[in-house]
C-alpha positions as CSV (number, residue, x, y, z in Angstrom):
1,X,76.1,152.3,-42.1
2,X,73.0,154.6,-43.1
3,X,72.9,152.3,-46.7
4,X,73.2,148.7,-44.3
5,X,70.0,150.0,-42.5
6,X,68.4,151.0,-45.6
7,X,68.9,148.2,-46.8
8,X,67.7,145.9,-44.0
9,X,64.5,147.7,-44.3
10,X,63.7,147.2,-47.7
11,X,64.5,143.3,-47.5
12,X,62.0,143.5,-44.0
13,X,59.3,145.6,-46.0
14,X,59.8,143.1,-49.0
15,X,59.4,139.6,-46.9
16,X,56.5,141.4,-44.7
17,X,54.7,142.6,-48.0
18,X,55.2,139.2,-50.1
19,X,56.3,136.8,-47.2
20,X,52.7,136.0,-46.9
21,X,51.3,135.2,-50.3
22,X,54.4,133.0,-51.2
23,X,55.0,131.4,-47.7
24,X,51.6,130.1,-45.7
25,X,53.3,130.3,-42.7
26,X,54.6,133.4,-42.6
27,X,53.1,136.1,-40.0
28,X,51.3,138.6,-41.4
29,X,52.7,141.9,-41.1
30,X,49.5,144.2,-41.0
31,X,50.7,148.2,-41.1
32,X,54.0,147.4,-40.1
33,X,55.3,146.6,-43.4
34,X,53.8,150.5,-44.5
35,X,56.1,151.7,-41.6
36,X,59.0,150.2,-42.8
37,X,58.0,151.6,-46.2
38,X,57.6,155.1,-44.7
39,X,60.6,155.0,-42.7
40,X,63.0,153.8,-45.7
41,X,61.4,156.6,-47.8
42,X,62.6,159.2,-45.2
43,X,66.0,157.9,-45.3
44,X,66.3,157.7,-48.5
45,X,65.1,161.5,-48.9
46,X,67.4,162.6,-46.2
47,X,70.1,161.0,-47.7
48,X,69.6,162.2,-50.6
49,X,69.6,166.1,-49.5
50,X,72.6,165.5,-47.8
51,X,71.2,165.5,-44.0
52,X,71.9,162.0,-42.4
């Protein structure tokens, strides 16, 4: 479950960061898409010592 959400964030934080440049109509994501980026990185540390 905790890899599905990982996941699901990176493919979010990917389409926010290059959604734009490759499709014109694509929102811009502003600092959400270094949210995502931050929250996946904490997952993927607390994963990785074994917490979540």
């Amino acid at each position: 479950m905790l890899t599905w959400i990982i996941v699901i964030l990176l493919i979010l934080w990917l389409l926010g960061y290059f959604g734009p440049n490759v499709f014109s109509g694509f929102p811009r994501g502003g600092n959400a898409v270094h949210v995502l980026l931050v929250i996946v990185v904490i997952i993927i540390i607390l994963r990785l010592l074994g917490i979540a």
